[in-house]
TORKOL-4160 file (C-alpha; in steps of 0.2 Angstrom, whole numbers, padded with zeros to 4 digits, m for minus):
413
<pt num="1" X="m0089" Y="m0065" Z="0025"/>
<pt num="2" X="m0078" Y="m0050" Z="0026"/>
<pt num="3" X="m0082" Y="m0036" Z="0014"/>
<pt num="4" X="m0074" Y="m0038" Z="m0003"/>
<pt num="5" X="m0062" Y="m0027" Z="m0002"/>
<pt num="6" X="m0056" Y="m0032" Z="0015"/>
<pt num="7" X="m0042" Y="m0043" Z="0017"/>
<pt num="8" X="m0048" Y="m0060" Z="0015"/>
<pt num="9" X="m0047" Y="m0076" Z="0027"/>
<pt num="10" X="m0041" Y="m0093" Z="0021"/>
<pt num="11" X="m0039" Y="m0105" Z="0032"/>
<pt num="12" X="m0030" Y="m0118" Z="0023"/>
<pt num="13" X="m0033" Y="m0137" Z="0030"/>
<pt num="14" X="m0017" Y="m0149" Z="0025"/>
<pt num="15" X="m0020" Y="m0166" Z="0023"/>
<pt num="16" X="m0009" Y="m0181" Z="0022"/>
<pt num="17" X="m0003" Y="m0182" Z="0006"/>
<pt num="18" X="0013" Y="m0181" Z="m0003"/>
<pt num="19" X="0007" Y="m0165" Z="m0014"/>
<pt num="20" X="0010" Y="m0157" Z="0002"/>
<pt num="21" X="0026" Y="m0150" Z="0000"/>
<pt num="22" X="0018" Y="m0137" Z="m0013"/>
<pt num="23" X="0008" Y="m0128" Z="0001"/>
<pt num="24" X="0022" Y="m0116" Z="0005"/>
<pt num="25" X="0022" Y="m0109" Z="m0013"/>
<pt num="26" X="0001" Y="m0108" Z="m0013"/>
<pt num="27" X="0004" Y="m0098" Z="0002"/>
<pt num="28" X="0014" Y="m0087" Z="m0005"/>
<pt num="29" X="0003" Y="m0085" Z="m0021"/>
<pt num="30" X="m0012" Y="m0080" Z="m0009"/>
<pt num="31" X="m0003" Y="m0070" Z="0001"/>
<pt num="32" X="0003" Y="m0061" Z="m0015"/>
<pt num="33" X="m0014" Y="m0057" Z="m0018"/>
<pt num="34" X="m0018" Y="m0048" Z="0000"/>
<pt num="35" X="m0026" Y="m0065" Z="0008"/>
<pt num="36" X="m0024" Y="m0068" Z="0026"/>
<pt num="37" X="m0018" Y="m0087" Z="0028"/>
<pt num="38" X="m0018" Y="m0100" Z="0045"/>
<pt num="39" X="m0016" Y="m0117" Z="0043"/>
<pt num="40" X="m0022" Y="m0132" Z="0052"/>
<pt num="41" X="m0010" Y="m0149" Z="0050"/>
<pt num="42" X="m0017" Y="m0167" Z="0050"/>
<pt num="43" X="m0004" Y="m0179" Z="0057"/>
<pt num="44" X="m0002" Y="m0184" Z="0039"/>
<pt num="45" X="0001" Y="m0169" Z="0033"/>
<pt num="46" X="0014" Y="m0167" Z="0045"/>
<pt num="47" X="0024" Y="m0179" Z="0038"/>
<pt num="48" X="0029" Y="m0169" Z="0022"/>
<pt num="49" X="0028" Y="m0150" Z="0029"/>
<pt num="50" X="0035" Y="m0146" Z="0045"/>
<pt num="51" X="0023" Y="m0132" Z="0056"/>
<pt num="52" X="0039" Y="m0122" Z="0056"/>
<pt num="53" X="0040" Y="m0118" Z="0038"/>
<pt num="54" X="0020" Y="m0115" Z="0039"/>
<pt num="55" X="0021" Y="m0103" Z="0053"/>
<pt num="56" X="0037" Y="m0094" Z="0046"/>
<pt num="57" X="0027" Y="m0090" Z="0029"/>
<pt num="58" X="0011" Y="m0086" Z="0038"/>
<pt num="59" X="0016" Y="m0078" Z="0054"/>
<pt num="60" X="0003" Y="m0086" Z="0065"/>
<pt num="61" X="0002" Y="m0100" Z="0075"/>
<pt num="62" X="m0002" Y="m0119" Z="0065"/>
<pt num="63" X="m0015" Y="m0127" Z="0074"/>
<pt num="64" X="m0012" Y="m0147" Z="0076"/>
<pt num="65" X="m0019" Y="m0155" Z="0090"/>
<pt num="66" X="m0037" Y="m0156" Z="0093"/>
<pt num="67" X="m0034" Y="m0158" Z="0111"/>
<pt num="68" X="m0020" Y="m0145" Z="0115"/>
<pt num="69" X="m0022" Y="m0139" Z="0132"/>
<pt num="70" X="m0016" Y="m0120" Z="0124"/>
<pt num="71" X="m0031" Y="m0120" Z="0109"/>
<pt num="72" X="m0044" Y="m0128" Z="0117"/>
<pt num="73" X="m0044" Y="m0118" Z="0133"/>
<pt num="74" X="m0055" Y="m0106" Z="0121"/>
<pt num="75" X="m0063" Y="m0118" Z="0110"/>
<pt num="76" X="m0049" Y="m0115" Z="0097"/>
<pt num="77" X="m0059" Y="m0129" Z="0082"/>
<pt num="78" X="m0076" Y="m0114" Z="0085"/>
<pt num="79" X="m0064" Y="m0100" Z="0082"/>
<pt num="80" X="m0053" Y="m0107" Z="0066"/>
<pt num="81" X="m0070" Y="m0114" Z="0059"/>
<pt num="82" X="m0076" Y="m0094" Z="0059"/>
<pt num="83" X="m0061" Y="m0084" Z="0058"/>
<pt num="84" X="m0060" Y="m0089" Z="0039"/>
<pt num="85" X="m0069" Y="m0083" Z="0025"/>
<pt num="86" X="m0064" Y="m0101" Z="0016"/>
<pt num="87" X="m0060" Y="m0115" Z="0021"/>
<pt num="88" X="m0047" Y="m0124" Z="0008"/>
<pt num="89" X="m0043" Y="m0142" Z="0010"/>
<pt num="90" X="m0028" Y="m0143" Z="0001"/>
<pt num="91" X="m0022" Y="m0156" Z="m0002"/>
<pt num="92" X="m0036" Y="m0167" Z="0000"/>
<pt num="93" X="m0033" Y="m0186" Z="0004"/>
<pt num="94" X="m0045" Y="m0199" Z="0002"/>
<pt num="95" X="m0047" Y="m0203" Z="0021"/>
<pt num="96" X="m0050" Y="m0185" Z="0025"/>
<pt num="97" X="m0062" Y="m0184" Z="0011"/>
<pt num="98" X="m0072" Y="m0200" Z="0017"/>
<pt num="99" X="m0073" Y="m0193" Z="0033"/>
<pt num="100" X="m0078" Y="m0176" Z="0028"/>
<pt num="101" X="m0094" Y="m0185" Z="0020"/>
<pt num="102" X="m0097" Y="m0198" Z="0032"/>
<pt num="103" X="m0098" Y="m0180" Z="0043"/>
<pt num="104" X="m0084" Y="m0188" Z="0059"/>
<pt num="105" X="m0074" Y="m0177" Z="0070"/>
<pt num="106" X="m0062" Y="m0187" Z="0077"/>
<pt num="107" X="m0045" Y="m0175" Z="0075"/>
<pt num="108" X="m0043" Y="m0155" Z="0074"/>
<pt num="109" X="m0046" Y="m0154" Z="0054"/>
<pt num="110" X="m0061" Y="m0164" Z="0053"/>
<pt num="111" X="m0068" Y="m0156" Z="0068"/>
<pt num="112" X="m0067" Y="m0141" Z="0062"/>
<pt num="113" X="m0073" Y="m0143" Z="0045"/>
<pt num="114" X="m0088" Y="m0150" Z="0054"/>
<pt num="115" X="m0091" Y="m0135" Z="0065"/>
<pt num="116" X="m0090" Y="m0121" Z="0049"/>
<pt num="117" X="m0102" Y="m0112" Z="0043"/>
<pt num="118" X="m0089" Y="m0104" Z="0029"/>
<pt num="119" X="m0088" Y="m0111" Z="0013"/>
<pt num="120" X="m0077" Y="m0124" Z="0010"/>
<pt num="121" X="m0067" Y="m0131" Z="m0005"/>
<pt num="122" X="m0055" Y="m0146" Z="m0006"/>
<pt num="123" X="m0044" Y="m0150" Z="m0021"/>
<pt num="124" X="m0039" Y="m0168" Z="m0018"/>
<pt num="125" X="m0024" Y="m0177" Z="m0022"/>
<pt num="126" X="m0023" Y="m0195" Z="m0020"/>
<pt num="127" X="m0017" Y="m0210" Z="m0030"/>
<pt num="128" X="m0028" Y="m0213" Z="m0050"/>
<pt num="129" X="m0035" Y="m0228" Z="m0042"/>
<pt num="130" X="m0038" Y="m0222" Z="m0026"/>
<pt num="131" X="m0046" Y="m0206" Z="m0034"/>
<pt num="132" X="m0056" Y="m0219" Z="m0046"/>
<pt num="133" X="m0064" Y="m0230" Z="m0031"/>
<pt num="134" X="m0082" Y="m0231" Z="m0030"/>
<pt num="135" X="m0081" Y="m0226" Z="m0013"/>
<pt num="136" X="m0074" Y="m0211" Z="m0017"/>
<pt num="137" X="m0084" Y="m0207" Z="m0030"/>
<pt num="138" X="m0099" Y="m0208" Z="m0021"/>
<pt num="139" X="m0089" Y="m0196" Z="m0007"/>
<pt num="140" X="m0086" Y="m0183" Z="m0020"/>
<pt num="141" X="m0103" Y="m0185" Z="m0027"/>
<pt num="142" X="m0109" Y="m0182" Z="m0007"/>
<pt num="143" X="m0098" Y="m0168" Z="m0004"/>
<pt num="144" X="m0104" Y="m0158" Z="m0021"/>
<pt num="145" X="m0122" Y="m0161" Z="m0015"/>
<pt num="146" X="m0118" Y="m0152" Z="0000"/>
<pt num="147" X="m0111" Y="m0136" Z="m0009"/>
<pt num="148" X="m0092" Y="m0141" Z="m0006"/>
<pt num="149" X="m0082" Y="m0134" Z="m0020"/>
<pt num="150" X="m0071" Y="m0148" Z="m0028"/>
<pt num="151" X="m0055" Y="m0144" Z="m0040"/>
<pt num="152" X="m0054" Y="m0155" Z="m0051"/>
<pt num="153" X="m0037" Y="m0166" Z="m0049"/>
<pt num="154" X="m0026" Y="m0165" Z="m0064"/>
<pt num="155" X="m0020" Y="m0183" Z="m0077"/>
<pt num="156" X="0000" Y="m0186" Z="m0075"/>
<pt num="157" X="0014" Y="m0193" Z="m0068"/>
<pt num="158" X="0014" Y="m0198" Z="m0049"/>
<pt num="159" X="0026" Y="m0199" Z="m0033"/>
<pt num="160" X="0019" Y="m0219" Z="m0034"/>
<pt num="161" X="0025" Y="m0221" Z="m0051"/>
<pt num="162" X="0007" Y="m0224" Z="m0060"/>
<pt num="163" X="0000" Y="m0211" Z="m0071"/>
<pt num="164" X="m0017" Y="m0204" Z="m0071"/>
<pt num="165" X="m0030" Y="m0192" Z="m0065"/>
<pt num="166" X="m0025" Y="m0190" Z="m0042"/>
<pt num="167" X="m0012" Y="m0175" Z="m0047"/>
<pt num="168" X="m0015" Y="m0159" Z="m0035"/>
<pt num="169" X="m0017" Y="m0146" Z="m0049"/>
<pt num="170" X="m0005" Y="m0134" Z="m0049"/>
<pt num="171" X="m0002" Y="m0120" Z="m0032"/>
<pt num="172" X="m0006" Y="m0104" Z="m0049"/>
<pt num="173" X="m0024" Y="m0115" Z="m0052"/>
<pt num="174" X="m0028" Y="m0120" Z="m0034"/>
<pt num="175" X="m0023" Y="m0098" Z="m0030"/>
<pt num="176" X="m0035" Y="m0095" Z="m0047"/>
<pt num="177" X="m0048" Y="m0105" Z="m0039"/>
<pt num="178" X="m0047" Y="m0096" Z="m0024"/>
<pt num="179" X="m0047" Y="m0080" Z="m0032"/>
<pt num="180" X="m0062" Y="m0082" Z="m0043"/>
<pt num="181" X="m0073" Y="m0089" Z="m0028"/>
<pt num="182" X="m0069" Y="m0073" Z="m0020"/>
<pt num="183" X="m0074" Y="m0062" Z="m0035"/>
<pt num="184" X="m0090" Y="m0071" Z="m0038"/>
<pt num="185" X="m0094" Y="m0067" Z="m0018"/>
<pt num="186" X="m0089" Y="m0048" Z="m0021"/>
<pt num="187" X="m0102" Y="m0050" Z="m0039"/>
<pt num="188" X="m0116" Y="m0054" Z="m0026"/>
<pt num="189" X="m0113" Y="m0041" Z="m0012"/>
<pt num="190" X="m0098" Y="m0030" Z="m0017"/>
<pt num="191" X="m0101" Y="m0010" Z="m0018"/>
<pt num="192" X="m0099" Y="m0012" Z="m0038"/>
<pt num="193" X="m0109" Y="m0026" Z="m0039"/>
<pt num="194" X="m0121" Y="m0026" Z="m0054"/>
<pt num="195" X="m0111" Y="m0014" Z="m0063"/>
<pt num="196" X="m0101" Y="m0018" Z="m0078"/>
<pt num="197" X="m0084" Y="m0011" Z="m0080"/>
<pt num="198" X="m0072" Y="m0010" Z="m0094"/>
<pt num="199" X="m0053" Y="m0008" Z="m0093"/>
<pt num="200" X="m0042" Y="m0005" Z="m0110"/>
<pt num="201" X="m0022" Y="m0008" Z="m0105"/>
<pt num="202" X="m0003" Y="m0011" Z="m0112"/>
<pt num="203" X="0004" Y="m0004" Z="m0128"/>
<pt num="204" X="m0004" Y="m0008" Z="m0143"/>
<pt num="205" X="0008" Y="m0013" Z="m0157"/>
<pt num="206" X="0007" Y="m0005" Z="m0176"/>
<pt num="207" X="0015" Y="m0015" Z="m0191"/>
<pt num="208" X="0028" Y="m0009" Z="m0201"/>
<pt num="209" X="0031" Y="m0024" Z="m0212"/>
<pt num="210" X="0030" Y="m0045" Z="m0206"/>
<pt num="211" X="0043" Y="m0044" Z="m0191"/>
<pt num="212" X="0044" Y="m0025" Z="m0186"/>
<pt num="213" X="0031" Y="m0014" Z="m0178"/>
<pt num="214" X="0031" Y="0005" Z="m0167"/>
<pt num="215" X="0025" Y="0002" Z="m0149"/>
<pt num="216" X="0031" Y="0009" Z="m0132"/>
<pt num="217" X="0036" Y="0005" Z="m0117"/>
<pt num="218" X="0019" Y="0001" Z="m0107"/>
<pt num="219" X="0019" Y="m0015" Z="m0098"/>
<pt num="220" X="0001" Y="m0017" Z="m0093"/>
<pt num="221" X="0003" Y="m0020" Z="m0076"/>
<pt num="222" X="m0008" Y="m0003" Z="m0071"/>
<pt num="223" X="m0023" Y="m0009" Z="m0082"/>
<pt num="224" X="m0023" Y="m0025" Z="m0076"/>
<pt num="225" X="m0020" Y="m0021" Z="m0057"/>
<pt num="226" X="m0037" Y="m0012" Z="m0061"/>
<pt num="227" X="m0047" Y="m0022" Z="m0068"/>
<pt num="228" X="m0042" Y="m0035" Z="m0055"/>
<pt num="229" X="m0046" Y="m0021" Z="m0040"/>
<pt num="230" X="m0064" Y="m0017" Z="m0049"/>
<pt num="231" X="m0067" Y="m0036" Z="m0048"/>
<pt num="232" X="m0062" Y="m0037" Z="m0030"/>
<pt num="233" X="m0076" Y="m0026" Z="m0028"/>
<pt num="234" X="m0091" Y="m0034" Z="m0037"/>
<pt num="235" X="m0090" Y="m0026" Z="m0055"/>
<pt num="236" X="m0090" Y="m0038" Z="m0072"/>
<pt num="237" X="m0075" Y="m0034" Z="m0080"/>
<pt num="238" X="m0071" Y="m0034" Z="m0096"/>
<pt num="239" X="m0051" Y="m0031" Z="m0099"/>
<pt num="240" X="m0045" Y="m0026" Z="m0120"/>
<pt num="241" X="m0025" Y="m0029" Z="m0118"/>
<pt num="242" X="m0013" Y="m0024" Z="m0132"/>
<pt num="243" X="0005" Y="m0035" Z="m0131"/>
<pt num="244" X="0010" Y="m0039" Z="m0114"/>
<pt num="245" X="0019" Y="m0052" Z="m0105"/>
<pt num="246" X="0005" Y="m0053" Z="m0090"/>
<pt num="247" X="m0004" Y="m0071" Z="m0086"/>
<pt num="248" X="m0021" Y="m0067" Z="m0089"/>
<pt num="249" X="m0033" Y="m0063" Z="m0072"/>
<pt num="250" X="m0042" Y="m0075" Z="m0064"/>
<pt num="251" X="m0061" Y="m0074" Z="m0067"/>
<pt num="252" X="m0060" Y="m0056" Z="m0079"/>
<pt num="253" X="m0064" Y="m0058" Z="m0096"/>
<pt num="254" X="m0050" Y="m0052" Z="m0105"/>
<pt num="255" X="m0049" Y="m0050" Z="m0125"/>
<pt num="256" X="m0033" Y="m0049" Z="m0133"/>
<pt num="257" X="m0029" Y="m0038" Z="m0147"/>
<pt num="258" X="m0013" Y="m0030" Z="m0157"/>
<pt num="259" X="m0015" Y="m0011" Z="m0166"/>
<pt num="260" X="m0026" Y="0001" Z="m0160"/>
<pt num="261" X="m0039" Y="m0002" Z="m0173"/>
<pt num="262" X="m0043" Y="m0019" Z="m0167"/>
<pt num="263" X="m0044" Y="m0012" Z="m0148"/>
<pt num="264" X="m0057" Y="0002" Z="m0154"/>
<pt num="265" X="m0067" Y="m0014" Z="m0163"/>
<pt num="266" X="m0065" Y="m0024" Z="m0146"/>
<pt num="267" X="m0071" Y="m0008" Z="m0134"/>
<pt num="268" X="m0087" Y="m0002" Z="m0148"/>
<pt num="269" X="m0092" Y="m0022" Z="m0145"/>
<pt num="270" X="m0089" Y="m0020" Z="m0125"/>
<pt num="271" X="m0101" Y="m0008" Z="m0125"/>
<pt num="272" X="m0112" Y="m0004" Z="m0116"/>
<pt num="273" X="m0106" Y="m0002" Z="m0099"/>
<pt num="274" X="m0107" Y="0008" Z="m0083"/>
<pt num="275" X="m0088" Y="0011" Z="m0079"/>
<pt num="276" X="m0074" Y="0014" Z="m0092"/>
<pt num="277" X="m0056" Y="0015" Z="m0088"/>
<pt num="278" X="m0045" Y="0019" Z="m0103"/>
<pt num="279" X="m0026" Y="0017" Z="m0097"/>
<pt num="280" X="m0018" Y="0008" Z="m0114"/>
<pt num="281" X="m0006" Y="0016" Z="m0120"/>
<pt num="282" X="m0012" Y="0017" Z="m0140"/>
<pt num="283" X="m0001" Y="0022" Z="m0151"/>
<pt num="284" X="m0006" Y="0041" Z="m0158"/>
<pt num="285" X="0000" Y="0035" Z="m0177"/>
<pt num="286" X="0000" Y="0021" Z="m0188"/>
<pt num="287" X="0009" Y="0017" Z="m0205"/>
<pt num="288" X="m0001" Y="0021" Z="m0218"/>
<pt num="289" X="0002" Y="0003" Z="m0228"/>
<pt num="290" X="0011" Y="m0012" Z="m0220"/>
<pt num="291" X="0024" Y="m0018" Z="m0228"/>
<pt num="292" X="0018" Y="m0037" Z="m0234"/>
<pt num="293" X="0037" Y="m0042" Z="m0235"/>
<pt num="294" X="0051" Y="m0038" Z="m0223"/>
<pt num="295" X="0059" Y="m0020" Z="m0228"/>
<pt num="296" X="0076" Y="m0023" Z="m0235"/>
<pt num="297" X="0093" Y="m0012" Z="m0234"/>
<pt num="298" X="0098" Y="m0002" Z="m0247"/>
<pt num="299" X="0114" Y="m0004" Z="m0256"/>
<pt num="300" X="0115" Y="0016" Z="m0251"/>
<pt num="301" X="0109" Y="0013" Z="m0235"/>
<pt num="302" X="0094" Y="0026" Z="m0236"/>
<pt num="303" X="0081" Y="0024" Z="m0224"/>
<pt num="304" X="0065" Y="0019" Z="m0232"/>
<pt num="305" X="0050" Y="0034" Z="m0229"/>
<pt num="306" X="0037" Y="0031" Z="m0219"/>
<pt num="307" X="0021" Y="0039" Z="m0220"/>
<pt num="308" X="0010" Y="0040" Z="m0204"/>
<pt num="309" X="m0008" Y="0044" Z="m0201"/>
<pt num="310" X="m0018" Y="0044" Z="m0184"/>
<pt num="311" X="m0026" Y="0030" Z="m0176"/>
<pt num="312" X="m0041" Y="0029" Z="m0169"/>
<pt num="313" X="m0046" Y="0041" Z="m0153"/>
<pt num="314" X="m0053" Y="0026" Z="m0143"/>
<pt num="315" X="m0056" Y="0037" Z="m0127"/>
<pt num="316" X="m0062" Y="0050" Z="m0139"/>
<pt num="317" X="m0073" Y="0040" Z="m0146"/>
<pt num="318" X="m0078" Y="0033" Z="m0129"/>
<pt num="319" X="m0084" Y="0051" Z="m0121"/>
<pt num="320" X="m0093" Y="0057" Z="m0136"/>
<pt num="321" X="m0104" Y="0039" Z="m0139"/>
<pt num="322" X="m0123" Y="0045" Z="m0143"/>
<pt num="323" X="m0130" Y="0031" Z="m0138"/>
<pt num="324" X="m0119" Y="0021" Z="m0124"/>
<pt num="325" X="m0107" Y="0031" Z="m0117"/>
<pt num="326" X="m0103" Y="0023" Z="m0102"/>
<pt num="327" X="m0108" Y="0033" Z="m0084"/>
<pt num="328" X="m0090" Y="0036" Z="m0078"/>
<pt num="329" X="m0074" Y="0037" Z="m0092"/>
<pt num="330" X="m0057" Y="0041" Z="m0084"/>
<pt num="331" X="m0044" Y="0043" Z="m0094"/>
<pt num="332" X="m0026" Y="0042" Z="m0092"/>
<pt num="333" X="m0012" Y="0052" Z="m0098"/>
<pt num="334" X="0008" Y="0047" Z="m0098"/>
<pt num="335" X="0017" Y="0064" Z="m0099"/>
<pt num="336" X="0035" Y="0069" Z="m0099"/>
<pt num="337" X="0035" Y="0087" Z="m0093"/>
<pt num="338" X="0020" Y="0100" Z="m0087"/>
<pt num="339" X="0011" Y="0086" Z="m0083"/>
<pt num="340" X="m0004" Y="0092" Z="m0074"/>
<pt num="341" X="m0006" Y="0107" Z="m0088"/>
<pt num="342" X="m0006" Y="0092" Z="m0103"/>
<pt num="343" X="m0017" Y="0083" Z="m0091"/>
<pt num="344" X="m0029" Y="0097" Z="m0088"/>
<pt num="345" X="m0031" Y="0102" Z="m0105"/>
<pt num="346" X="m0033" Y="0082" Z="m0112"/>
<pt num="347" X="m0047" Y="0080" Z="m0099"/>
<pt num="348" X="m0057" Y="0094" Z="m0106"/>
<pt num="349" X="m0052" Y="0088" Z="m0125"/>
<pt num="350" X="m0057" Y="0070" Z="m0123"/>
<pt num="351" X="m0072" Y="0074" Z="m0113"/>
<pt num="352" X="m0067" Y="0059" Z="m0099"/>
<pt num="353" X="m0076" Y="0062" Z="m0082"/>
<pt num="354" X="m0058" Y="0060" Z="m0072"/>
<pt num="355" X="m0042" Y="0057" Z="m0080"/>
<pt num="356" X="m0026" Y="0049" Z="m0069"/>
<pt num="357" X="m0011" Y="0057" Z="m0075"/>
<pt num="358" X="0011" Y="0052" Z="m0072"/>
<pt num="359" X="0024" Y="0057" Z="m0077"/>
<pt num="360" X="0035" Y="0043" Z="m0087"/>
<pt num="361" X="0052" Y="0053" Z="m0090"/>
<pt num="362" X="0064" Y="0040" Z="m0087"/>
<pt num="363" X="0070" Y="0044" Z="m0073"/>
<pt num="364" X="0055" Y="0041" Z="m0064"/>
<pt num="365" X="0056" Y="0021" Z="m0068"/>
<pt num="366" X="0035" Y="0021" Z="m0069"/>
<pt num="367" X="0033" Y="0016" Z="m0086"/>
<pt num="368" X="0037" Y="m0001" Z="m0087"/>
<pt num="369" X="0041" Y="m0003" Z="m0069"/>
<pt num="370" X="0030" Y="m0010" Z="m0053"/>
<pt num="371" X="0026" Y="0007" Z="m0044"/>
<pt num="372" X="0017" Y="0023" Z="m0048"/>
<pt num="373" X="0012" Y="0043" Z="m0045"/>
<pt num="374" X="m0002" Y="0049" Z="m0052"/>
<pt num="375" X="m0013" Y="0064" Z="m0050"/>
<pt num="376" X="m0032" Y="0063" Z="m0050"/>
<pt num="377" X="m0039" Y="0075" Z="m0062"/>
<pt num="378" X="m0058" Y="0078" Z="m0060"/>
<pt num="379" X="m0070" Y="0091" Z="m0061"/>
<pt num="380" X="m0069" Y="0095" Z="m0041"/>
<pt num="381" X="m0051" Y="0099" Z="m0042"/>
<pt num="382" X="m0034" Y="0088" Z="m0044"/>
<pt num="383" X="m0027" Y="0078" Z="m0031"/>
<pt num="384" X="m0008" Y="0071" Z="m0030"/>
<pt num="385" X="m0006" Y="0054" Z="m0023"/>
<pt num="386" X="0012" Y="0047" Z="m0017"/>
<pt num="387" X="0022" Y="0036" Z="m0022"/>
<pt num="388" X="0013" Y="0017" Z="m0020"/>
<pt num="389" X="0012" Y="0001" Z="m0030"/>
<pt num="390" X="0001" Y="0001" Z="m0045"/>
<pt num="391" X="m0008" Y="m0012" Z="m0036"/>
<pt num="392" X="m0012" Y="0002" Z="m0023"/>
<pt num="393" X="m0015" Y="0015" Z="m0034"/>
<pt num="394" X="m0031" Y="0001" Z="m0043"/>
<pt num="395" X="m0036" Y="m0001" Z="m0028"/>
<pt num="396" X="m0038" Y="0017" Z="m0023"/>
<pt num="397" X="m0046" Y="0020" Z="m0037"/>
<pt num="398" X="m0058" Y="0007" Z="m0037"/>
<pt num="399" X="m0062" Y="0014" Z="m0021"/>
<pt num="400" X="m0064" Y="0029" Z="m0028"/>
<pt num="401" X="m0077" Y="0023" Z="m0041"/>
<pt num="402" X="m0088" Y="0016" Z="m0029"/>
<pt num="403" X="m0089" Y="0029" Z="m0018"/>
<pt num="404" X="m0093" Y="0040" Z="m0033"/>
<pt num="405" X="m0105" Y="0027" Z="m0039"/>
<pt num="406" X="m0114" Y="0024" Z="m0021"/>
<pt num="407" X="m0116" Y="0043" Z="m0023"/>
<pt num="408" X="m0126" Y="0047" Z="m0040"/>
<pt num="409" X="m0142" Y="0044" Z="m0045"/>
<pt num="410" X="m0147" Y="0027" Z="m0051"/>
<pt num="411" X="m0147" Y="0027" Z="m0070"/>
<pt num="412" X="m0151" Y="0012" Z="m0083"/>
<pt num="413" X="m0140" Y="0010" Z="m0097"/>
């Protein structure tokens, strides 16, 4: 098994099975999320996906033919078997399945899958009646025994025309799956495993009356990019999100919330924990009463008065804890001018350990938008990073945290 925070090996095996068609778009999805992906195709599963289209989206070679004079010259079913870090099987038909638990090796994919030593896990896809045959059910049942990881097929509508459980769940599932096998391998032997981690992200929204409320413009996408990097490597994450429009991570515990007053009550209750990253972007005020009826115009037109008063500090609140502050705080700061000076002095208010800071002036596109630049405040100094993705900028951070961690003395909470 590579280290977590490696890139990791899929080698995906394609059956002979209509569902088929949807490996392209699987993947894409696990290539989205920094996996390496080969493929092996049966002579089924030739019939519904061409190698070309797999070897254009892959970039490497689709292996075929058990005895190709070109792949077996080096033993080429040993080398798939431990090039990967998981074996997926998707889809899985019937007649690979039986032949997987009857343990043959007659063509490249059953081979291989009996010469692994990686994990494996199939996701099967075959007709409802097919799928409910005894024969199969004892093969499932064999398979399971022998620590092969089943996905459960989905109940609908099939290619046959009958309706029932056989449907290959869908290539988002199959690339959840995936990922969450992955991070319960990082739990066990990743550099943060062990550790809990809490992450706070998005805007969070504050009432004005039934249908209007003051936010901002945070999408989220930093907090969840990581909280899915401190996954990657081991941690037990636990993710408070105000309003966004992000699918929830695979295999992170994420607990929604709207104001800034049920954020606080969610992050007291996540408590305590070992790492604390507070990037949400809470509103600094609230109304003072909601409205319990939408607010109406004005024959005059005057604008109604609003009183604000302050909302919770969360990562305030979070620093100064008496009994459970967590080990590591860092706190973020989106600034629109002097950056690193409202940085500096924030770091030293709050009493967070590090604190990332940006600039979010408009121009820059970072609030809201898919890339970053932050600098890293901490009590060595202040580094500037360039330029990157926000899902560079987690993982550098994550990074970060683990070094830091490996490096300090082992406390309890």
């Amino acid at each position: 098994m590579t280290r977590p925070d490696m890139p990791r090996s899929v080698l995906l095996v394609i059956s002979g099975s209509i569902a088929a068609y949807k490996a392209p778009e699987l993947i894409r999805l696990l290539q989205a999320e920094g996996m390496r992906v080969r493929c092996v195709l049966s002579k089924g599963g030739g019939q519904f996906v061409t190698p070309l289209t797999l070897q254009a989206l892959t970039g490497a070679a689709v292996a075929q033919d058990l005895f190709s004079l070109t792949e077996e010259q080096e033993m080429g079913h040993i080398a798939l078997s431990r090039w990967a870090d998981l074996v997926l099987v998707c889809p899985a038909s019937a007649n690979l399945l039986a032949r997987m638990a009857g343990g043959l090796a007659e063509d490249l994919a059953s081979t291989l899958l009996l010469a692994t030593d990686a994990p494996v896990m199939v996701a099967p896809a075959m007709n409802v009646r097919m799928w409910e045959h005894p024969a199969t059910r004892h093969n499932m049942a064999l398979l399971a025994e022998r620590g092969v990881e089943v996905l459960p097929p989905d109940t609908g509508d099939m290619a046959c025309g009958e309706f029932g459980a056989g449907r290959l769940p869908s290539p988002v599932a199959i690339r959840d799956a995936v990922l969450a096998f992955f991070l319960r391998a990082a739990r066990e032997n990743g550099p943060l495993s062990g550790l809990r981690a809490l992450v706070t992200a998005g805007p969070t929204h504050e009432p004005l009356d039934p249908v209007r409320y003051l936010a901002n413009r945070s999408s989220g996408r930093q907090g969840y990019a990581i909280a899915q990097a401190l996954a990657a490597l081991g941690a037990d994450v636990t993710l408070v999100s105000g309003p966004v429009t992000l699918a929830a991570p695979a295999a992170i515990r994420l607990v929604r919330c709207e104001t800034a007053q049920e954020m606080q009550a969610h992050v007291m209750q996540a408590l305590p924990c070992d790492v604390a990253v507070c990037t949400a972007a809470v509103a600094d005020w609230r109304p003072e009463t909601e409205a319990s009826q939408k607010i109406k115009k004005t024959a005059d037109m005057r604008a109604p008065a609003l009183t604000l008063v302050p909302n919770p500090d969360i990562l305030a609140q979070l620093c100064g804890h008496a009994t459970a502050r967590p080990g590591l705080v860092i706190g973020f700061a989106a600034e629109t001018e002097t950056v690193e000076a409202h940085a500096q002095a924030k770091r030293l208010r709050k009493g967070c350990d590090w604190l990332v800071a940006n600039d979010v002036s408009p121009q820059t596109g970072i609030m809201g938008g898919e890339e970053n630049e932050v600098l890293l405040i901490t009590p060595d100094g202040t580094e500037t990073w360039p330029r990157m993705s926000k899902q560079e900028v987690a993982a550098q951070l994550a990074e970060r945290v683990a070094r830091w961690w490996s490096a300090r003395p082992a406390r309890p909470l």
